[in-house]
LONU-883031 format. One line per 2 residues: number of its first residue (from 1); their letters; for each residue z, y, x of N, C-alpha, C, O. Coordinates in nm, 4 decimals, decimal comma. Atoms other than C-alpha are relative to their C-alpha. Example, Ala and Ser with C-alpha at 12.3 -4.5 7.8 and 13.67 -1.06 7.14 Angstrom:
BEGIN
1 = as = 0,0000 -0,1190 0,0890 0,7800 -0,4500 1,2300 0,0000 0,1200 0,0900 0,0665 0,1181 0,1936; -0,0060 -0,1190 -0,0820 0,7140 -0,1060 1,3670 0,0730 0,1090 -0,0770 0,0899 0,2198 -0,0261
***
This chain:
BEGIN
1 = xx = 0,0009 0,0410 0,1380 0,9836 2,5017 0,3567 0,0609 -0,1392 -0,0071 0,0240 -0,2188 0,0793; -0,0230 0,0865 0,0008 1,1707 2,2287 0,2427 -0,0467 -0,0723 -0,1123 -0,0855 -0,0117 -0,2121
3 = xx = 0,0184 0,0995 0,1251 1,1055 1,8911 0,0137 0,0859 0,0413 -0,1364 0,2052 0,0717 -0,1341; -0,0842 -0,0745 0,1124 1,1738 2,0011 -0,3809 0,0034 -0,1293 -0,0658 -0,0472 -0,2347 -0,0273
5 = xx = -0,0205 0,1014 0,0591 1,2899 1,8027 -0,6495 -0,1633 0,0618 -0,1009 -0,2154 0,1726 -0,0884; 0,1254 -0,0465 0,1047 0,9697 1,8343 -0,9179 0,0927 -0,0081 -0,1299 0,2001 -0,0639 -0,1525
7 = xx = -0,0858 -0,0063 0,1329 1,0726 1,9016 -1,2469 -0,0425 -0,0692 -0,1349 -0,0205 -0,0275 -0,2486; -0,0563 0,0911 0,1298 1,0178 1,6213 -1,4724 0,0668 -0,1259 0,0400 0,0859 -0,2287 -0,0249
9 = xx = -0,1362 0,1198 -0,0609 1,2618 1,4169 -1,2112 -0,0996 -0,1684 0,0186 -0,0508 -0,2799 -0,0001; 0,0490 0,1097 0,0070 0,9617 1,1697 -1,1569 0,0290 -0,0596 0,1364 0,1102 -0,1507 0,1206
11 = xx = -0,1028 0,0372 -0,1234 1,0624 1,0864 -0,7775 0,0664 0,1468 0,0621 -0,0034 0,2425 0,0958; -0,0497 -0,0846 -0,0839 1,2952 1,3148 -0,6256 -0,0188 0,0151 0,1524 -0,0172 -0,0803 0,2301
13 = xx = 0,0241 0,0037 -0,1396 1,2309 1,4807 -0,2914 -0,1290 -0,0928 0,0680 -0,1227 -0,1327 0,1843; 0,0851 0,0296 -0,0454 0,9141 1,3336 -0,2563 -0,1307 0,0636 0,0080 -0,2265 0,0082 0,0618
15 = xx = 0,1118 -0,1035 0,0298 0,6648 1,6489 -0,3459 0,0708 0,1466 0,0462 0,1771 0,2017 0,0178; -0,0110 -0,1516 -0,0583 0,6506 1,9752 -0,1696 -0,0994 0,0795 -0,0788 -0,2114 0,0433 -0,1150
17 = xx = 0,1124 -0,1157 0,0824 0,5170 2,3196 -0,3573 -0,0369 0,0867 0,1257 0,0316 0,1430 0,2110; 0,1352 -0,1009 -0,1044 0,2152 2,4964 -0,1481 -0,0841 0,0665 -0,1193 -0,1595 0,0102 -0,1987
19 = xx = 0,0047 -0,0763 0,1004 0,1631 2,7848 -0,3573 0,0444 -0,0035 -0,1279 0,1508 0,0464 -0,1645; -0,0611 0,0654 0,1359 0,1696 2,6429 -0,7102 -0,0203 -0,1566 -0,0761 -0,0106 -0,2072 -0,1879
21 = xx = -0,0346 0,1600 0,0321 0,1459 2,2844 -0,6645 0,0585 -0,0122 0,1092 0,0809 0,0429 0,2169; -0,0702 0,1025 -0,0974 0,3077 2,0074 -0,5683 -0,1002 -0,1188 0,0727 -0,1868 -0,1870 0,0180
23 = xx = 0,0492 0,1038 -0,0468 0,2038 1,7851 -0,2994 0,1069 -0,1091 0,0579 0,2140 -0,0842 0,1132; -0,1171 0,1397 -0,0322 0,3682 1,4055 -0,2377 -0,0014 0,0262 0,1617 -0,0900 0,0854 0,2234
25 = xx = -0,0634 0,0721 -0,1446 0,5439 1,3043 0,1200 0,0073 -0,1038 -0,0563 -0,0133 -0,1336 -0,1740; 0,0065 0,1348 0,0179 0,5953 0,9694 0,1892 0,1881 0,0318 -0,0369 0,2579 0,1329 -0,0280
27 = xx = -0,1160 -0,0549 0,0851 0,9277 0,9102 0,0235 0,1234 -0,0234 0,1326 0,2310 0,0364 0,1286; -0,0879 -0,0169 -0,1164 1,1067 0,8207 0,3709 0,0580 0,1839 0,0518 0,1504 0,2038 0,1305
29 = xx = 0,0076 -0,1071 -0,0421 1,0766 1,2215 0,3980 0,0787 0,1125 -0,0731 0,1248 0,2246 -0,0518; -0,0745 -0,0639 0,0856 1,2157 1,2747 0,1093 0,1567 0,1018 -0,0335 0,2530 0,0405 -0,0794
31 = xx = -0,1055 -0,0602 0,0216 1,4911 1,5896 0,0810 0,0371 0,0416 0,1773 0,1490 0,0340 0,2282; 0,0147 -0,0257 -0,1292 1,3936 1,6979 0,4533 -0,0535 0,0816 0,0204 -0,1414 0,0933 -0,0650
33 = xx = 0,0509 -0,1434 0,0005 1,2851 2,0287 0,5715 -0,1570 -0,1026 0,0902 -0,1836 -0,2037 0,1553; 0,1392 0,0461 -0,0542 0,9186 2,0263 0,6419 -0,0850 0,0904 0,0343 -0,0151 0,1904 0,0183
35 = xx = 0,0762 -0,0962 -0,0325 0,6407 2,2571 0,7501 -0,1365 -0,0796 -0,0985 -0,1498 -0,2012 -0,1123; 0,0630 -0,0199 0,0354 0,3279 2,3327 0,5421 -0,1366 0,0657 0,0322 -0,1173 0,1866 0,0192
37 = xx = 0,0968 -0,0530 -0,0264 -0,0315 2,4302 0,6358 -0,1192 0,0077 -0,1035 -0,1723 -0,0990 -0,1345; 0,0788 0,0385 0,0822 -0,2763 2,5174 0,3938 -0,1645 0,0690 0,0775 -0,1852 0,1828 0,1197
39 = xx = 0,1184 -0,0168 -0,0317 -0,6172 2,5297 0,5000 -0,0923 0,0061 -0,1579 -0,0524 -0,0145 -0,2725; 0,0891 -0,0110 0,1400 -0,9649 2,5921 0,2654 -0,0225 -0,1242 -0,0556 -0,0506 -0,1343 -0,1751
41 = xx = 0,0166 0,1163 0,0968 -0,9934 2,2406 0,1977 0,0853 -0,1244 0,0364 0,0470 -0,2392 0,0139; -0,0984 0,0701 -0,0348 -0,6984 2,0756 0,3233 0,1417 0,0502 0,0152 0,1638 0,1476 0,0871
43 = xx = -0,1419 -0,0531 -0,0177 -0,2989 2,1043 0,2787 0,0522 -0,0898 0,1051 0,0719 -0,1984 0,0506; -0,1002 0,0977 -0,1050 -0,1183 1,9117 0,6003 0,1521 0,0085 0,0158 0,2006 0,1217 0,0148
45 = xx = -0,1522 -0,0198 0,0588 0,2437 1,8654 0,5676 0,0631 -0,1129 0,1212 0,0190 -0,2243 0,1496; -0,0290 0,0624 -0,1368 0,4568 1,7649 0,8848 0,1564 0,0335 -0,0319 0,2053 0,1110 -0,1142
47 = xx = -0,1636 0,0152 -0,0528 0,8360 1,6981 0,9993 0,0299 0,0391 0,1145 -0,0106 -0,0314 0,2069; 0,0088 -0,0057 -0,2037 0,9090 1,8232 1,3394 -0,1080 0,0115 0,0159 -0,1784 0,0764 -0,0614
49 = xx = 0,1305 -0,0495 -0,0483 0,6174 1,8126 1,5296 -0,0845 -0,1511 -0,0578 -0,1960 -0,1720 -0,0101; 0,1327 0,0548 0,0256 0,4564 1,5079 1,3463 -0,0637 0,0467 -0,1573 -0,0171 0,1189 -0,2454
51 = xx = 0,0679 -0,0371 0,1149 0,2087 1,5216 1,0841 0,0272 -0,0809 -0,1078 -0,0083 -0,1936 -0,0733; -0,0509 0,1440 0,0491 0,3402 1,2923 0,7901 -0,1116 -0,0256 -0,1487 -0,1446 -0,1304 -0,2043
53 = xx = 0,1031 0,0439 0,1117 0,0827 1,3930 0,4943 -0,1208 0,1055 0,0346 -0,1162 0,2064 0,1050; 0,0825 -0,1169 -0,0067 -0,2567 1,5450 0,4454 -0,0550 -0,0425 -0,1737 -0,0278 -0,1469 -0,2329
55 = xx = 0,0685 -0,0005 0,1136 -0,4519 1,6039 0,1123 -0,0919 0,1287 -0,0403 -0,0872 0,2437 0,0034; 0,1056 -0,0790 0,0145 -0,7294 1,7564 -0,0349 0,0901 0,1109 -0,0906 0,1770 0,0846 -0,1737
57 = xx = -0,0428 -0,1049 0,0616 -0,6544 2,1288 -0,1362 0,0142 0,0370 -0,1317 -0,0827 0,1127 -0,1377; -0,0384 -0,0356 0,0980 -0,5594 2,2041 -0,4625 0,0020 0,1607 -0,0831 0,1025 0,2267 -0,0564
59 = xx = 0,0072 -0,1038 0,0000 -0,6676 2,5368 -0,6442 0,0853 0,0477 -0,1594 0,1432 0,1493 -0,1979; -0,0753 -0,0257 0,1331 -0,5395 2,4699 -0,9992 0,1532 0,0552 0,0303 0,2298 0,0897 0,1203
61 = xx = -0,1376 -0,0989 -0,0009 -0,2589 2,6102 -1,0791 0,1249 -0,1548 -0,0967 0,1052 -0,2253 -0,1956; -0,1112 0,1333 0,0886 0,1005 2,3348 -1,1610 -0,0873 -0,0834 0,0026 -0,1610 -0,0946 -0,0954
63 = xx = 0,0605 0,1646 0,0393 -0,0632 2,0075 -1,0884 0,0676 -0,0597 0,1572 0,1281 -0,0227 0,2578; -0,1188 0,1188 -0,1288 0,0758 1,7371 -0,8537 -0,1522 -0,0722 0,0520 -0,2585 -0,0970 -0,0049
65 = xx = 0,0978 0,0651 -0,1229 -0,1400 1,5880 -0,5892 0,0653 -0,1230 0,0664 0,1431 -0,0925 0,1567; -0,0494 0,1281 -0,0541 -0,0410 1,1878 -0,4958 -0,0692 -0,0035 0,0891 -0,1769 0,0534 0,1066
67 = xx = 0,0773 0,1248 -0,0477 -0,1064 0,9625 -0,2669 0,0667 -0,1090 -0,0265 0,1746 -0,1195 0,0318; -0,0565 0,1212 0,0223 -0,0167 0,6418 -0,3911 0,0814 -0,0306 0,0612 0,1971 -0,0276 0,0193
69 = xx = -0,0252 0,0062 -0,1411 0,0515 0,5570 -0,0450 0,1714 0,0156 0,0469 0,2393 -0,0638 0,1121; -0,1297 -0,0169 -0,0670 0,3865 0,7059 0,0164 0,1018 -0,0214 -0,1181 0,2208 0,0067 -0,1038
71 = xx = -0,0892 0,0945 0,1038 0,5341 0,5467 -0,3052 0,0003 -0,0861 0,0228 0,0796 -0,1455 -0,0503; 0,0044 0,1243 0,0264 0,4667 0,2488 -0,2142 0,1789 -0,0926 0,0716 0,2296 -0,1873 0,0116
73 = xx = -0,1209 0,0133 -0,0268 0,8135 0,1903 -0,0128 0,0992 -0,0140 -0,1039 0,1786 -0,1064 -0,1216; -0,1232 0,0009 0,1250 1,0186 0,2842 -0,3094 -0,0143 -0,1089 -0,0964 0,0883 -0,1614 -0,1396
75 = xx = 0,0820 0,0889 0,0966 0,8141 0,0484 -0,5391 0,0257 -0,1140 0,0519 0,0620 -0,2069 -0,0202; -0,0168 0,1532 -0,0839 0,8475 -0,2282 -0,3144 0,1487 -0,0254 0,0154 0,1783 -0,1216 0,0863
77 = xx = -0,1530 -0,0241 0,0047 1,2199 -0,1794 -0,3427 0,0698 -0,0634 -0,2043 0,1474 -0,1446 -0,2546; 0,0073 0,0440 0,1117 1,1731 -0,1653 -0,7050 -0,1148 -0,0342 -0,0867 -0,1720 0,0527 -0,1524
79 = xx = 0,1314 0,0541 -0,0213 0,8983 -0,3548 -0,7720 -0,0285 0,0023 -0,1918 -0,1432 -0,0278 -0,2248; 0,0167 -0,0203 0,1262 0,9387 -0,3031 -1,1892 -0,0521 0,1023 -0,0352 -0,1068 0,1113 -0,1451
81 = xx = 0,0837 -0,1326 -0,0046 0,8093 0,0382 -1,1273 -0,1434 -0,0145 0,0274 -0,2155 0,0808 -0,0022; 0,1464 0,0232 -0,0083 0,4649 -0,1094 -1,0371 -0,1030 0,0338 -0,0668 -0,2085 0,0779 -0,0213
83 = xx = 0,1174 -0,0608 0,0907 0,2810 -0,0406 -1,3392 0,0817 0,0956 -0,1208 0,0684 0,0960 -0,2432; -0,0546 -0,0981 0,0591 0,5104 0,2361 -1,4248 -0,0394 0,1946 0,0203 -0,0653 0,3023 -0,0335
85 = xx = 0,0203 -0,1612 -0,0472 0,4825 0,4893 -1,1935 -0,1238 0,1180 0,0301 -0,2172 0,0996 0,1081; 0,1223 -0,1046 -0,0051 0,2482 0,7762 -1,2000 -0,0952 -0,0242 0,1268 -0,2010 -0,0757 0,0907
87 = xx = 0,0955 -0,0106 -0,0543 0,0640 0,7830 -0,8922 -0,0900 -0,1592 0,1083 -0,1777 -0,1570 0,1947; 0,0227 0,1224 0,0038 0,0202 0,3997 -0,8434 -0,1158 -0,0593 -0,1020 -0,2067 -0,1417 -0,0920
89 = xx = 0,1073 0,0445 0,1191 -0,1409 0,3987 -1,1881 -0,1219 0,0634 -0,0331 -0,1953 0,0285 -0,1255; 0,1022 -0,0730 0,0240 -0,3905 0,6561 -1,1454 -0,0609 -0,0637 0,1442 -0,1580 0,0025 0,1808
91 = xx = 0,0984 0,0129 -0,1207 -0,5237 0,4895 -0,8072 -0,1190 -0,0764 -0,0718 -0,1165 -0,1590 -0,1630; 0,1385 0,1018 0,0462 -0,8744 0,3601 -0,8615 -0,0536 -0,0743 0,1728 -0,1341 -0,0392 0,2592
93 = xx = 0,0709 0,1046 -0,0666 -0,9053 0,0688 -0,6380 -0,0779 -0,1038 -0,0266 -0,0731 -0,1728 -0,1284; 0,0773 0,1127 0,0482 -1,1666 -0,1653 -0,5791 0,0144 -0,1205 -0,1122 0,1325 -0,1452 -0,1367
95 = xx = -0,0450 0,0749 0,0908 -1,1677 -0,4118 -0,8287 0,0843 -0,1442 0,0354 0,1718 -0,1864 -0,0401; -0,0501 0,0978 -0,0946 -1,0723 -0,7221 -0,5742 0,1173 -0,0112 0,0240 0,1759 -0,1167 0,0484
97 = xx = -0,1311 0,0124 -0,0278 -0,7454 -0,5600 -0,5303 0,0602 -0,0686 -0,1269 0,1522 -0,1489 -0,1118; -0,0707 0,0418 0,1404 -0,6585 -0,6445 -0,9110 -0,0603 -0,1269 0,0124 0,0294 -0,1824 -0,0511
99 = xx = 0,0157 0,1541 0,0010 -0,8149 -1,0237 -0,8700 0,1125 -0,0181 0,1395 0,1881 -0,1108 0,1104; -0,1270 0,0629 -0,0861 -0,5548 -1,0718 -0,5635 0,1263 0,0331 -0,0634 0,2190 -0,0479 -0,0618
101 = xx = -0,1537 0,0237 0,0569 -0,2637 -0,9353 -0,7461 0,0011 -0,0950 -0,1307 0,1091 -0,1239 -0,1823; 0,0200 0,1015 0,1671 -0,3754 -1,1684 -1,0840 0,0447 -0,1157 0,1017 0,1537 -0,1690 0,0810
103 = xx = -0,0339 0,1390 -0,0854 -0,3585 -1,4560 -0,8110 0,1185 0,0074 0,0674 0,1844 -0,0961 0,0567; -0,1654 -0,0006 -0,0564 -0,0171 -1,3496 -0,6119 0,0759 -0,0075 -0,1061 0,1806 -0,0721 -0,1012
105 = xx = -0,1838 0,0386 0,1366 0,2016 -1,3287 -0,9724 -0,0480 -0,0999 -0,0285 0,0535 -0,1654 -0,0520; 0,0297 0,1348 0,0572 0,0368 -1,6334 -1,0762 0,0589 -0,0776 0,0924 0,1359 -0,1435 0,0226
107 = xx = 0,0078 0,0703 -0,1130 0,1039 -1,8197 -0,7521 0,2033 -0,0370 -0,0431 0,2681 -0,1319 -0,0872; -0,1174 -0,0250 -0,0197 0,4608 -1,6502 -0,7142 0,1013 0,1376 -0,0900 0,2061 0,1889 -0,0508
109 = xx = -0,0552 -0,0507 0,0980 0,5430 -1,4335 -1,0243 0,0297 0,1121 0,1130 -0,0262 0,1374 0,2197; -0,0948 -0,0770 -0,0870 0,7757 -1,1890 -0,8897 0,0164 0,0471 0,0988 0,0263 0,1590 0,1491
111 = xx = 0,0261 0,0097 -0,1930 0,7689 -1,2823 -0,5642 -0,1778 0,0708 0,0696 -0,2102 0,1121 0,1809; 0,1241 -0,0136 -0,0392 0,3983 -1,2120 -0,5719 -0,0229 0,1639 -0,0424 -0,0972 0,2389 0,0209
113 = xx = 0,0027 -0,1557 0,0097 0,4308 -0,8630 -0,7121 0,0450 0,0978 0,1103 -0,0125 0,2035 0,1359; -0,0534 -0,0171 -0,1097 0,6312 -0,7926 -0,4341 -0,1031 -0,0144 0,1401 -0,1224 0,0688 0,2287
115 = xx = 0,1092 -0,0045 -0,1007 0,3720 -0,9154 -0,2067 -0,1131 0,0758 0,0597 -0,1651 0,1170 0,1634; 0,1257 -0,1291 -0,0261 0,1239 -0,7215 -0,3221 0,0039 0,1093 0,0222 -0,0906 0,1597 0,0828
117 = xx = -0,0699 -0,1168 -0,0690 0,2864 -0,4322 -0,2632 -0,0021 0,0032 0,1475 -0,0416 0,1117 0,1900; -0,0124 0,0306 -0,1088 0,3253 -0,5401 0,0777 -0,1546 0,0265 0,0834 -0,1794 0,0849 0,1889
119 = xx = 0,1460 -0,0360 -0,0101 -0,0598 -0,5458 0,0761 -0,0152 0,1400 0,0147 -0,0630 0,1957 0,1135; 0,0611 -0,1442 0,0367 -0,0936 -0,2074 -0,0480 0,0486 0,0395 0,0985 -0,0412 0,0931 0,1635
121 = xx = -0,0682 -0,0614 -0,1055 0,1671 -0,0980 0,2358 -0,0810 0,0357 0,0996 -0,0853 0,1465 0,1531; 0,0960 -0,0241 -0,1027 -0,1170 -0,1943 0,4795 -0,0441 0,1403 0,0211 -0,0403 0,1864 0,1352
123 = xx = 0,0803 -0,1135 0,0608 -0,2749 0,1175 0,3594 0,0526 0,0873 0,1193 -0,0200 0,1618 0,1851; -0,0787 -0,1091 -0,0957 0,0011 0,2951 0,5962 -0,0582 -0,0329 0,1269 -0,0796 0,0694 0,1918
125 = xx = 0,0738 0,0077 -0,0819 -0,1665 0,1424 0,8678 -0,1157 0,0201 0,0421 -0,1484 0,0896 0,1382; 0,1520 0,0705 0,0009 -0,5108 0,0226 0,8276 -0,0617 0,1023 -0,1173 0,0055 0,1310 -0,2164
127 = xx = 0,0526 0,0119 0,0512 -0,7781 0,1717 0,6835 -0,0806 -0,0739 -0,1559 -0,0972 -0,1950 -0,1705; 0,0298 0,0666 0,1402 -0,9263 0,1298 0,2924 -0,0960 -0,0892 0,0351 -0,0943 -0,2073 0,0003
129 = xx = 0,1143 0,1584 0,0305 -1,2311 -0,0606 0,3731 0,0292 -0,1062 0,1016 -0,0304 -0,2128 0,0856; -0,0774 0,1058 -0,0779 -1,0456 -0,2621 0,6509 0,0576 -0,0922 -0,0799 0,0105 -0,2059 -0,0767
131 = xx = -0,0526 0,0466 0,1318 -0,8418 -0,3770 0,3666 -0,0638 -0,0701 -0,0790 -0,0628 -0,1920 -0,0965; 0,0844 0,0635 0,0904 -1,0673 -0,3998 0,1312 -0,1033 -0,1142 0,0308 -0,1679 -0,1789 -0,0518
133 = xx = 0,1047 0,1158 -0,0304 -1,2771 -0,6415 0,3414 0,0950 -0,0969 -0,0030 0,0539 -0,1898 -0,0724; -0,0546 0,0903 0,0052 -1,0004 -0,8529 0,3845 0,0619 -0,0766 -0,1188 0,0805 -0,1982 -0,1233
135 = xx = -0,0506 0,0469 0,1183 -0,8533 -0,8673 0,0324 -0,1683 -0,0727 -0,0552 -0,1539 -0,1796 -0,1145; 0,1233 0,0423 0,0100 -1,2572 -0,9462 -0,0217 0,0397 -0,1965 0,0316 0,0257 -0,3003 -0,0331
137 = xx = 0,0477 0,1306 -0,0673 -1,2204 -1,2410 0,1912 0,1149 -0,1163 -0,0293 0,1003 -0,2366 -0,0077; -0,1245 0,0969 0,0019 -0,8789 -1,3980 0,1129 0,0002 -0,0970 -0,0964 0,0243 -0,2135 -0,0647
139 = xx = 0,0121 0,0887 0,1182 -0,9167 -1,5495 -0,2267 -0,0907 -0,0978 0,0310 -0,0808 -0,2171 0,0024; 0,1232 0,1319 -0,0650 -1,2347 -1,7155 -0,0611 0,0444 -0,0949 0,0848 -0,0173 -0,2002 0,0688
141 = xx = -0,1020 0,0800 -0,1106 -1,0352 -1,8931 0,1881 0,1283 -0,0375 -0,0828 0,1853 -0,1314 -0,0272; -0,0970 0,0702 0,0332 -0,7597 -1,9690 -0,0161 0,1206 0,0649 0,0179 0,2153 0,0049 -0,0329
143 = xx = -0,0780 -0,0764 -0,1049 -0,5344 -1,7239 0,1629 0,0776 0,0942 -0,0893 0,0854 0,2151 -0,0672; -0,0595 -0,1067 0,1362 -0,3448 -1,5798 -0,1567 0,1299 0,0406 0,0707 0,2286 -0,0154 0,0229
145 = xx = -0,1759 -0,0340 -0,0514 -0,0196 -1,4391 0,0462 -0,0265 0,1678 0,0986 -0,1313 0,2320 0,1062; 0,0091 -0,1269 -0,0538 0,0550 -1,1182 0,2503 -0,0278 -0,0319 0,1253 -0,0950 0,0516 0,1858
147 = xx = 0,0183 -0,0260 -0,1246 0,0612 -1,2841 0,5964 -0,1811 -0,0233 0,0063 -0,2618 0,0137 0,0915; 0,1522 0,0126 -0,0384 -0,2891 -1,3872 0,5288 -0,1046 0,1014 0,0184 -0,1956 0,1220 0,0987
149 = xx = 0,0993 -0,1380 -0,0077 -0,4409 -1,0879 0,4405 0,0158 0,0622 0,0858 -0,0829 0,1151 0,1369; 0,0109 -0,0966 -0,0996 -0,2536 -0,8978 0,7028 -0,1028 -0,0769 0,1259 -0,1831 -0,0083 0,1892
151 = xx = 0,0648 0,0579 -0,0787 -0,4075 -1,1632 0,9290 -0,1508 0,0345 0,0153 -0,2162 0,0474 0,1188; 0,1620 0,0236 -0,0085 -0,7596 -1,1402 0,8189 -0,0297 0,1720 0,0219 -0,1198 0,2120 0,0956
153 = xx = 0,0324 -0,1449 -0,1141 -0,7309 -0,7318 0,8786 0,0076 -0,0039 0,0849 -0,0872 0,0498 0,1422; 0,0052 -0,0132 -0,1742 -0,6488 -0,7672 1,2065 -0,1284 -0,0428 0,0440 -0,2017 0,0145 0,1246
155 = xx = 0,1383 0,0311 -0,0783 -0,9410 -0,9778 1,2506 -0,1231 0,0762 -0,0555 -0,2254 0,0825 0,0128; 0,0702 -0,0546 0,0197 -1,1269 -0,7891 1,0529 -0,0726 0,1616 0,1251 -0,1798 0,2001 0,1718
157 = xx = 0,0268 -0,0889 -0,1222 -1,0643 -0,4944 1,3003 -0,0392 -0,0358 0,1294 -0,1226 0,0176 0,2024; 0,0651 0,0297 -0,1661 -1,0883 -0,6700 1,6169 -0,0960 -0,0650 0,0551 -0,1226 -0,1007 0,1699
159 = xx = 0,1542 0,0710 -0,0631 -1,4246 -0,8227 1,5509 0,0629 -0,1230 0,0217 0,0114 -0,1494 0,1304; -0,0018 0,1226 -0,0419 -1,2829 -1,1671 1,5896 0,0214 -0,1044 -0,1671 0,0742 -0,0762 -0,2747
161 = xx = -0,0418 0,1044 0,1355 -1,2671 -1,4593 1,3214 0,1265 -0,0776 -0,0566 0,1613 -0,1514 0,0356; -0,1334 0,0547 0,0638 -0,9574 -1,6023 1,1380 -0,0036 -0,1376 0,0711 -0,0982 -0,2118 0,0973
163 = xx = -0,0511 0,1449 -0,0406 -0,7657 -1,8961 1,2744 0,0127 -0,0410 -0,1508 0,0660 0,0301 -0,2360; -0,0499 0,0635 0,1144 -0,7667 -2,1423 0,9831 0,0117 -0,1536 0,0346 -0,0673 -0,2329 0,0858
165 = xx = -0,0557 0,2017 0,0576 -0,5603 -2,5099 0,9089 -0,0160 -0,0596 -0,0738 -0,0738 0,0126 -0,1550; 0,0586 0,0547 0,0548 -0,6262 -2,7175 0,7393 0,1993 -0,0509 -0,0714 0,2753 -0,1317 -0,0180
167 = xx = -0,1200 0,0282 0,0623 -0,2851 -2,7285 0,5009 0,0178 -0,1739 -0,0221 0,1312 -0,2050 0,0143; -0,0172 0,1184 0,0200 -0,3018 -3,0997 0,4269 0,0455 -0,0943 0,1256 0,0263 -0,2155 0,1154
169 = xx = -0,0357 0,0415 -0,1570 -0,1780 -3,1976 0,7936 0,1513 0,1462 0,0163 0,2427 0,1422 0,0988; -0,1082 -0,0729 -0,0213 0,0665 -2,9049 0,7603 0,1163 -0,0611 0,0160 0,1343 -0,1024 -0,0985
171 = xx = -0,1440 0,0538 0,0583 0,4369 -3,0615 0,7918 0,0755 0,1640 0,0407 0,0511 0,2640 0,1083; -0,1321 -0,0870 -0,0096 0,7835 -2,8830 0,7193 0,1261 -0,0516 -0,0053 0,1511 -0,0946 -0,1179
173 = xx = -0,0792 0,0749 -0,0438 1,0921 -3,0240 0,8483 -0,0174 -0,1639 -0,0032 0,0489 -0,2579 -0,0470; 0,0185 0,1997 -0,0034 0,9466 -3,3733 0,9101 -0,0470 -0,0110 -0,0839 -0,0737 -0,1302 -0,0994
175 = xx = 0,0462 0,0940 0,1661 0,8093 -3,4000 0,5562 -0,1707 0,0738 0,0718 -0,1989 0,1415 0,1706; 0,1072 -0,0635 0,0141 0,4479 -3,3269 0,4923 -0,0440 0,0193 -0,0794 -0,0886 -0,0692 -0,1524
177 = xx = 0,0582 -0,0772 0,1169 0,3350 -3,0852 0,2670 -0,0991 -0,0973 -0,0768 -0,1684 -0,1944 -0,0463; 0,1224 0,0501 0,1239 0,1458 -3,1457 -0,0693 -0,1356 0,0668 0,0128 -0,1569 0,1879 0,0076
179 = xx = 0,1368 -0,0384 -0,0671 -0,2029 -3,1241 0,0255 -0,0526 0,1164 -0,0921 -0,0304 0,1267 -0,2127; 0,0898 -0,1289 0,0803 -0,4120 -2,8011 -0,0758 -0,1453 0,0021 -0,0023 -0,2180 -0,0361 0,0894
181 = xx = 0,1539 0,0410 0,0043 -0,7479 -2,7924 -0,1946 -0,0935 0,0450 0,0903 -0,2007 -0,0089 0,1179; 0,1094 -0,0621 -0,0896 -0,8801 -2,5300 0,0536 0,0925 0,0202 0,1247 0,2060 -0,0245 0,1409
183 = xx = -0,0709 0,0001 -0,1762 -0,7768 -2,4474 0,4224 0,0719 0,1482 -0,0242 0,0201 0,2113 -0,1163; -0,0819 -0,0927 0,0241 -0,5257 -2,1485 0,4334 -0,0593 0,1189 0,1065 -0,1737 0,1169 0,1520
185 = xx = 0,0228 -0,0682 -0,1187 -0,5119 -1,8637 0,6867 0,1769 -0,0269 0,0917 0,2846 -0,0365 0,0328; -0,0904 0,0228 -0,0380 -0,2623 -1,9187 0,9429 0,0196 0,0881 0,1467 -0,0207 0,0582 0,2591
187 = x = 0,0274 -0,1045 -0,0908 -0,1701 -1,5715 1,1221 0,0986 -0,0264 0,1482 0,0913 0,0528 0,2422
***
């Protein structure tokens, strides 16, 4: 079976039909032959011999099944699609994630939308409540950026505690930074 286009052209080649829905791939997968397994309470959806999506089974009949998750590449590409696209806007995340992205566009507008995206990417890696402990912890520390957070997952996973500086001793090319009120994370 291969990747179809869906038919109201919302991403192309990023949803495969298993029976009479569609389920998302990540969009790297997009317009690539794929294999399909449907189990009683799980559809798994692979390339070759890896596995690239799974999702909970679907009995309705015509409905689309996201995962946020494998939009997030394209989005981060075009980052104006953020609070456009369908299965971005139906995620219900913690509430913490929406106080770090209020603080990344504030920080860095644009740049910070972009970031957060970058955040969400984690997702492809790491675990939700891995994540979610760290986006928890970043605003508390001061740590409004992507390397921080990825930082403080890592430590979150490996059981160990964040390296933190003390920004006001920071220099950058010989100068020295404008002091910051709280200590940063510094991955």
């Amino acid at each position: 079976m291969s990747a179809i286009r869906p038919p109201d052209g919302s991403v192309p080649g990023a949803l495969v039909r298993y029976e009479t829905n569609d389920y998302s791939v990540p969009v790297s997968y997009g317009h690539r032959d794929v294999w399909i397994r449907g189990y009683v309470d799980v559809v798994v959806i692979g390339c070759g011999g890896e596995v690239i999506a799974r999702h909970p089974r679907c009995y309705d009949r015509e409905d689309m099944v996201f995962d946020p998750v494998h939009y997030l590449p394209l989005i981060e590409r075009k980052i104006n699609a953020l609070d456009q696209a369908a299965p971005p806007a139906e995620w219900d995340l913690p509430p913490e994630f929406a106080t770090l992205r209020r603080l990344m566009e504030a920080r860095m507008i644009k740049a910070g939308r972009r970031e957060y995206v970058q955040v969400l990417r984690l997702l492809e890696t790491f675990d939700i409540d891995d994540l979610h402990a760290a986006v928890k912890k970043a605003p508390q520390l001061g740590a409004v950026g992507f390397d921080a957070v990825k930082h403080l997952v890592l430590c979150h996973v490996e059981k160990r505690p964040p390296k933190l500086i003390s920004m006001s001793t920071h220099t950058c090319h010989g100068r020295t930074s404008r002091p910051h009120p709280r200590p940063a994370i510094w991955p």
